[in-house]
TILOBA-562677 format. One line per 5 residues: their letters; for each residue x, y, z of N, C-alpha, C. Coordinates in nm, 3 decimals, padded with zeros to 5 digits. Example, Ala and Ser with C-alpha at 12.3 -4.5 7.8 and 13.67 -1.06 7.14 Angstrom:
as> 01.319 -00.569 00.780 01.230 -00.450 00.780 01.320 -00.330 00.780; 01.285 -00.225 00.708 01.367 -00.106 00.714 01.290 00.003 00.787 .
//
This chain:
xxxxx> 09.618 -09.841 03.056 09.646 -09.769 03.177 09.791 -09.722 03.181; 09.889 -09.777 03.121 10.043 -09.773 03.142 10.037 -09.657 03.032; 09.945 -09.607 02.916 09.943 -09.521 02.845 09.939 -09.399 02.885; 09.871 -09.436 03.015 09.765 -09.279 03.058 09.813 -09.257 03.174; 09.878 -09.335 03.233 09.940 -09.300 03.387 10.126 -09.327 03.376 .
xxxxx> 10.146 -09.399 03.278 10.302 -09.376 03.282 10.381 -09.455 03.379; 10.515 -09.364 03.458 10.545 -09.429 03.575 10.487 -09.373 03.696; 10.366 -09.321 03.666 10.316 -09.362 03.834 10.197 -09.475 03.884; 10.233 -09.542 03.804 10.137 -09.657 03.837 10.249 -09.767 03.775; 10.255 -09.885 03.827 10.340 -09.994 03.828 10.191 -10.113 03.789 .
xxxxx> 10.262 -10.208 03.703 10.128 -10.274 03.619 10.232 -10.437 03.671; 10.153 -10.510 03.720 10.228 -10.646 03.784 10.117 -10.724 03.779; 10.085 -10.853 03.638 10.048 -10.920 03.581 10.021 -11.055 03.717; 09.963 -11.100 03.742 09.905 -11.229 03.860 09.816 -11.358 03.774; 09.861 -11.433 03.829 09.830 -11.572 03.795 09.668 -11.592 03.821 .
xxxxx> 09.593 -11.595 03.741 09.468 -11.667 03.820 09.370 -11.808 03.712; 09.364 -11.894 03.769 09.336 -12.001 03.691 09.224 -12.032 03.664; 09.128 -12.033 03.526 08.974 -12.025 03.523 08.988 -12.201 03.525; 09.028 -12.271 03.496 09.050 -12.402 03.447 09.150 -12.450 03.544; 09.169 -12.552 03.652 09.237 -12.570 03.741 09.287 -12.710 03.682 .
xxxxx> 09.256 -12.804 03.657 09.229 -12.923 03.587 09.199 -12.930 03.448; 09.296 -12.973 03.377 09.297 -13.022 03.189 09.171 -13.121 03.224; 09.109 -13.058 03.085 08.994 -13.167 03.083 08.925 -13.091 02.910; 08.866 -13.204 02.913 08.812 -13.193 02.725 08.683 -13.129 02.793; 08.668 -13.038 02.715 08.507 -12.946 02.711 08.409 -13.007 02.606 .
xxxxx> 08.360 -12.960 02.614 08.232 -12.915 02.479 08.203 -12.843 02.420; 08.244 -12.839 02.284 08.308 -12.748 02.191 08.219 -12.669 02.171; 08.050 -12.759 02.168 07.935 -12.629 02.134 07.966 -12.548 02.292; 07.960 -12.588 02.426 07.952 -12.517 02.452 08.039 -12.415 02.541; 08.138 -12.420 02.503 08.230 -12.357 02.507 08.272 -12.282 02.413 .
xxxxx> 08.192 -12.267 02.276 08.200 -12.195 02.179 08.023 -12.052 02.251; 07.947 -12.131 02.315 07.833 -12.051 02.382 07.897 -11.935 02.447; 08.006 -11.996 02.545 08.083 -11.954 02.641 08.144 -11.835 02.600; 08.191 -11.854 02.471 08.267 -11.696 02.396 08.131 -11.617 02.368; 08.050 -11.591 02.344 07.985 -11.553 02.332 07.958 -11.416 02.426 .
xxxxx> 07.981 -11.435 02.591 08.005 -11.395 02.706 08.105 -11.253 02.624; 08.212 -11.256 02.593 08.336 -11.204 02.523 08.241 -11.071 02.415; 08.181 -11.051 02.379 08.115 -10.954 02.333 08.057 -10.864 02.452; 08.019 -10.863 02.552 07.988 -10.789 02.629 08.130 -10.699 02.621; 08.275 -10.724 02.730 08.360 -10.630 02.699 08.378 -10.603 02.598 .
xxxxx> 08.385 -10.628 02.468 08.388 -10.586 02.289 08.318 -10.528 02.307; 08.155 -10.453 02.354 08.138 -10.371 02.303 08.167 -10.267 02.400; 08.210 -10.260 02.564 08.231 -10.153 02.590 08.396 -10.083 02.585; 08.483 -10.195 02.492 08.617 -10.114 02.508 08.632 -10.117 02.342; 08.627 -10.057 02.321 08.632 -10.052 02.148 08.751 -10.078 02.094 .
xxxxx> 08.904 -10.079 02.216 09.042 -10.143 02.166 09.050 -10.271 02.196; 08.962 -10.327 02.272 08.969 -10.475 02.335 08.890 -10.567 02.169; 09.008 -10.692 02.116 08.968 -10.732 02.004 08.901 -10.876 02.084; 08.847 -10.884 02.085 08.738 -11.001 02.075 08.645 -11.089 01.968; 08.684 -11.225 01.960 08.611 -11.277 01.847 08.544 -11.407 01.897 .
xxxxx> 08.401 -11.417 01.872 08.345 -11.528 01.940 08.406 -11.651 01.887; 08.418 -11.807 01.950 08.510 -11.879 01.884 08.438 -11.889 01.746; 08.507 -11.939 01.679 08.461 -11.929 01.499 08.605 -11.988 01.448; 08.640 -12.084 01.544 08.769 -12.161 01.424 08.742 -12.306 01.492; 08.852 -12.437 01.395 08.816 -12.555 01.450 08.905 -12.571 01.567 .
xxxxx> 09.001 -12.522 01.630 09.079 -12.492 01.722 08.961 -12.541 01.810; 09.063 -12.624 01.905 08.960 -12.663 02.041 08.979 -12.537 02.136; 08.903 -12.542 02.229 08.914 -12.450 02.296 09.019 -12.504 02.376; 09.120 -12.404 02.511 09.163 -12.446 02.594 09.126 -12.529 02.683; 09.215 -12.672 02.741 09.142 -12.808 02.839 09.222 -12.700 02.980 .
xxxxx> 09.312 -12.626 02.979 09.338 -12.583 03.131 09.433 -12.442 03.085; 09.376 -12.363 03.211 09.472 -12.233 03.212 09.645 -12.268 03.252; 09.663 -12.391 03.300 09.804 -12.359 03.327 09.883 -12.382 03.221; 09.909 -12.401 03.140 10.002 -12.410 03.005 10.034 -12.268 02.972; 09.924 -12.162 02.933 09.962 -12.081 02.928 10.022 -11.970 03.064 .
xxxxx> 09.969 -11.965 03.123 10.029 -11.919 03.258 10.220 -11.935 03.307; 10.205 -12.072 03.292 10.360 -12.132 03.261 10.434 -12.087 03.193; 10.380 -12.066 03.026 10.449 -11.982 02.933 10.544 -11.870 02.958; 10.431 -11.796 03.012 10.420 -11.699 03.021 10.520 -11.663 03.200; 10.525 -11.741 03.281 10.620 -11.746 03.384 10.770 -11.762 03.330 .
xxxxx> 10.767 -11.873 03.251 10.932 -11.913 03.198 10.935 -11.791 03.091; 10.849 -11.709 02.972 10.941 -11.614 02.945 10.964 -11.515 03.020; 10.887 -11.460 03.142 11.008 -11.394 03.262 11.133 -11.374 03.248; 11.166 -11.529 03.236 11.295 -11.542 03.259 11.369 -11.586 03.164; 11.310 -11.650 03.078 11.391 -11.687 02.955 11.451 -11.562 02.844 .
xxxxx> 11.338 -11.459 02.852 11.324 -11.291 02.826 11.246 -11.233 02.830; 11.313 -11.194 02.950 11.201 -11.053 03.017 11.188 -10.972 02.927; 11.293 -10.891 02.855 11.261 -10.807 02.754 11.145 -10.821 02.671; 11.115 -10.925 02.656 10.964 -10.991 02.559 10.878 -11.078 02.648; 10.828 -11.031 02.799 10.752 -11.098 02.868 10.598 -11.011 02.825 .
xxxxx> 10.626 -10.888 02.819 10.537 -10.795 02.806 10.411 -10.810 02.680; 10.565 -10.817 02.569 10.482 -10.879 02.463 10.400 -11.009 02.441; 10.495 -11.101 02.534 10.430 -11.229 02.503 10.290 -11.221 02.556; 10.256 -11.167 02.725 10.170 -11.188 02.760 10.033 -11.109 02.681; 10.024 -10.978 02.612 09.966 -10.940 02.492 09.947 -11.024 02.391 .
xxxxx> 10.048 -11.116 02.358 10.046 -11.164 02.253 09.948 -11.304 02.262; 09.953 -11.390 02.362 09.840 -11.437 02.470 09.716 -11.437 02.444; 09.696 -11.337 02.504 09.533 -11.240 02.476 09.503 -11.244 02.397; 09.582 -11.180 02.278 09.554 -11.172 02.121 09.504 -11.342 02.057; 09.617 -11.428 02.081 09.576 -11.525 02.024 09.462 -11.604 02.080 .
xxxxx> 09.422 -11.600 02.217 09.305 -11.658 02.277 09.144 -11.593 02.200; 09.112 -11.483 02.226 09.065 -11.411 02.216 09.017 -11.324 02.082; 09.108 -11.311 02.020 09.082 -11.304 01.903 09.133 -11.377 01.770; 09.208 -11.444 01.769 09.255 -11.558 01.687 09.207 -11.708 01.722; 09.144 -11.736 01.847 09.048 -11.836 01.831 09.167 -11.989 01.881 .
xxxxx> 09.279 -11.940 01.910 09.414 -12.046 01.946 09.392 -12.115 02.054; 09.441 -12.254 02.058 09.423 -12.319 02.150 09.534 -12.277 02.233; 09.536 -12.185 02.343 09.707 -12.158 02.376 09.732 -12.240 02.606; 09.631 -12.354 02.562 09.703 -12.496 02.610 09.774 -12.581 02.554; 09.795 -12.569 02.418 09.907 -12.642 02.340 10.018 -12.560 02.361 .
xxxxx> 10.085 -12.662 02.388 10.295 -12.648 02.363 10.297 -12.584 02.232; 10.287 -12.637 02.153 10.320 -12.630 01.996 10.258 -12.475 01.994; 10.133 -12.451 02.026 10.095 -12.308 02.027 10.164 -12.198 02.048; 10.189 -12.259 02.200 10.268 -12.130 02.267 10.449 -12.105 02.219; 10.502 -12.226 02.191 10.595 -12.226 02.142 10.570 -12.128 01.966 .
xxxxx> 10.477 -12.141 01.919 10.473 -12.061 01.811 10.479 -11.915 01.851; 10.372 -11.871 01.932 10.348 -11.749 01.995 10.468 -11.654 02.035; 10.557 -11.742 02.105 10.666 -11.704 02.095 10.765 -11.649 02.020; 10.810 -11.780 01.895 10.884 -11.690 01.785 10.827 -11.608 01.712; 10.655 -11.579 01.701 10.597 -11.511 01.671 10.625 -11.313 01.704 .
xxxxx> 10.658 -11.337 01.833 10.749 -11.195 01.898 10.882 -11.176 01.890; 10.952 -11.329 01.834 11.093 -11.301 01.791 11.158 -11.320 01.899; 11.109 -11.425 01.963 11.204 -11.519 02.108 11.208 -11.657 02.012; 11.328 -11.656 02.041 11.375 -11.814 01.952 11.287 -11.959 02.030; 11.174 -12.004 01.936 11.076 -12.107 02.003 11.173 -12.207 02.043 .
xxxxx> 11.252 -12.258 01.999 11.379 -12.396 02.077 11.370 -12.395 02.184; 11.467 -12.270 02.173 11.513 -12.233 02.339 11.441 -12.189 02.415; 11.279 -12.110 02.382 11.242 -12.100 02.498 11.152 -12.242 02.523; 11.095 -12.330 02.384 11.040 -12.467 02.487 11.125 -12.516 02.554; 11.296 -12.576 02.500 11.364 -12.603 02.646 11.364 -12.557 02.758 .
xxxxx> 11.310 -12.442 02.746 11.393 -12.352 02.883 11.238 -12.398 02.969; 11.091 -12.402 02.852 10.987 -12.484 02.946 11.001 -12.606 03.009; 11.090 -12.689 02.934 11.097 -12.806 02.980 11.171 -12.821 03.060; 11.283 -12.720 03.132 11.344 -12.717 03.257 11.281 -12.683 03.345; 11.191 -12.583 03.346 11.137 -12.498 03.456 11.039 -12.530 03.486 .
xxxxx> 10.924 -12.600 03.375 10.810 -12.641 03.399 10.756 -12.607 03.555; 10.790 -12.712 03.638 10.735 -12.768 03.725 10.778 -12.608 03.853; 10.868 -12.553 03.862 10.904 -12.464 03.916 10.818 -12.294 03.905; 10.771 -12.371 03.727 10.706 -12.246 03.686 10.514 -12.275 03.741; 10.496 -12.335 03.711 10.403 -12.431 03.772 10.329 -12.402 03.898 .
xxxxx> 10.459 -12.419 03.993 10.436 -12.366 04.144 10.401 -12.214 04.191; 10.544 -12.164 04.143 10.438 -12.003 04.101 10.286 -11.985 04.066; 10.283 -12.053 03.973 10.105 -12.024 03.892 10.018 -12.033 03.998; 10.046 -12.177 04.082 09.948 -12.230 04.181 09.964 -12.111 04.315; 10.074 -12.106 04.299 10.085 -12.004 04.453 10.022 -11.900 04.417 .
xxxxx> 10.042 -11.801 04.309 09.973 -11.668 04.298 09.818 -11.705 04.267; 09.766 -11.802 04.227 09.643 -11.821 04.228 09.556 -11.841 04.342; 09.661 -11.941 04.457 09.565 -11.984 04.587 09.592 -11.810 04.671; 09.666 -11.792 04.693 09.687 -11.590 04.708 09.558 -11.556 04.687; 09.542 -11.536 04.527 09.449 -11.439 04.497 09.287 -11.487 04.571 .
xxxxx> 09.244 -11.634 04.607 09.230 -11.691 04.618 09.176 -11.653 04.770; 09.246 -11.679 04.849 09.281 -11.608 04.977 09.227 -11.459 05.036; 09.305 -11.395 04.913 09.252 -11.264 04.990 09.118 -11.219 04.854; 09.087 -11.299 04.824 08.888 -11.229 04.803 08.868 -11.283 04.677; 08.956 -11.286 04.588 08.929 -11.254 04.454 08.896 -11.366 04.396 .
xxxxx> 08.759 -11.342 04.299 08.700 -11.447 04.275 08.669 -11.425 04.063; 08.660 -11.315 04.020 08.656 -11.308 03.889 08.814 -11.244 03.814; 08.788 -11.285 03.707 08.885 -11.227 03.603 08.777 -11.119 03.531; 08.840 -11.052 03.466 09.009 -10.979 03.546 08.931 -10.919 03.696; 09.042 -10.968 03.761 09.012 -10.829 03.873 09.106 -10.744 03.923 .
xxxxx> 09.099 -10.612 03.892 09.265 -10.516 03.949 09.251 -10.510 04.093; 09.349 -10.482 04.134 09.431 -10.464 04.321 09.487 -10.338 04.291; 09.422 -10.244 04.367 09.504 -10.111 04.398 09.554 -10.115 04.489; 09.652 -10.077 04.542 09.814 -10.120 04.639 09.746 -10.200 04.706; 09.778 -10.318 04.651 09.762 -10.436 04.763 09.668 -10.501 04.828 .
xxxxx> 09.549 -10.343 04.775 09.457 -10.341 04.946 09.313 -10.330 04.873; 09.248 -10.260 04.740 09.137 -10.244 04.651 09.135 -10.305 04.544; 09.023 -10.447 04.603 09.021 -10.540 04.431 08.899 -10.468 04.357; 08.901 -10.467 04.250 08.819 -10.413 04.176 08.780 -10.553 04.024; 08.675 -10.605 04.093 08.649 -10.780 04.036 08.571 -10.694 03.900 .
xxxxx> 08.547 -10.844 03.796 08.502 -10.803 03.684 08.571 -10.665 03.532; 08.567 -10.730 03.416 08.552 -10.612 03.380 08.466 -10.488 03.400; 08.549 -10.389 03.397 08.513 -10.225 03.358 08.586 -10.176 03.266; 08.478 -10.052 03.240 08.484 -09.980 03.155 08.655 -09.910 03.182; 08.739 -09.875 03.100 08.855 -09.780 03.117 08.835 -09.667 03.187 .
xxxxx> 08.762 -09.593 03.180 08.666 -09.462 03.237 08.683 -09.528 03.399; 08.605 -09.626 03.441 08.613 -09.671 03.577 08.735 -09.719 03.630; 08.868 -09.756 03.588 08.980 -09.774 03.616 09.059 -09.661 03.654; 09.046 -09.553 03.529 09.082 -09.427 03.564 09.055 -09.389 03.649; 08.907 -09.351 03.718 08.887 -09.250 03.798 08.966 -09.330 03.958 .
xxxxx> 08.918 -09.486 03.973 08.995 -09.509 04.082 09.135 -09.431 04.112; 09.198 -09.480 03.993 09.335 -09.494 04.032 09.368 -09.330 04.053; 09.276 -09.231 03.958 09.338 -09.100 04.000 09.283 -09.074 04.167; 09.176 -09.123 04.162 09.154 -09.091 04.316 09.237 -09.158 04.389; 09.279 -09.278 04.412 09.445 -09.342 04.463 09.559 -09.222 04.459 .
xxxxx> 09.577 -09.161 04.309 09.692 -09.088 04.328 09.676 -08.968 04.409; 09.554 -08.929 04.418 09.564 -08.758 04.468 09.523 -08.807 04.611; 09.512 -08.917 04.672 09.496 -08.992 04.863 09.657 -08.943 04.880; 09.737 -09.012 04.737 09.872 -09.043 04.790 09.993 -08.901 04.784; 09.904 -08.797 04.722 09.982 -08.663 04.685 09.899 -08.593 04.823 .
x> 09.819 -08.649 04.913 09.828 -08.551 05.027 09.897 -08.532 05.150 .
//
């Protein structure tokens, strides 16, 4: 979308937690569970998706990565963008457990943020980063939203579930030409 709309659309990433509570799964079936993950694979042909197929456990909770991904904000913003891509990538199609430290700390120097400093900088903020996660989640929470992904057009149009790119577009141009009258 940031391809095709540029700067008139502002793209602001939100916390939402499928996993609220660490807890050990079941590997068969949570390997079933990816399975789900081929539906968007086949309707976005850039979206990489791979059913699980490694010995990697699956993730026990969304907040580890969420956290990550809060402290590089700030640890470097310049590479928040990437990291959170980089995320996706490894969940999703690399099959990564990215509730491990050790993971995400890889993931990191992986984009060329020095892993040290940014696990210290986790291990300061943790709990600060943490609170964020929970707040933008009970939010989303609040005002309706119940699947991932779901987009918010200003504030005010959730649009739950994946869609197709085609269906993102047409919203948002119809958003822009409400807002060019």
């Amino acid at each position: 979308m940031a391809k095709t709309f540029g700067d008139k659309i502002e793209i602001e990433w939100r916390s939402f937690l499928l996993r609220t509570e660490p807890k050990a799964s079941d590997q068969a079936k949570f390997v079933k569970y990816t399975e789900s993950w081929l539906r968007p694979a086949a309707t976005e042909p850039d979206a990489k998706f791979q059913v699980w197929a490694t010995d990697n456990l699956g993730p026990t909770s969304s907040i580890p990565a969420q956290v990550a991904a809060k402290v590089m904000d700030g640890f470097a913003p310049e590479s928040a963008d990437a990291f959170h891509w980089r995320l996706l990538e490894a969940y999703f199609s690399e099959n990564r457990t990215i509730s491990d430290w050790s993971v995400l700390g890889d993931l990191a120097a992986e984009i060329g943020v020095d892993r040290s400093g940014f696990l210290a900088m986790v291990n300061e903020q943790q709990q600060v980063a943490a609170q964020m996660v929970i707040d933008e989640h009970n939010s989303a929470i609040e005002n309706g939203v119940t699947a991932v992904p779901t987009i918010v057009l200003d504030n005010a149009l959730p649009i739950p579930g994946a869609q197709e790119l085609e269906s993102y577009e047409i919203w948002i141009n119809k958003l822009l030409a409400k807002r060019d009258q």
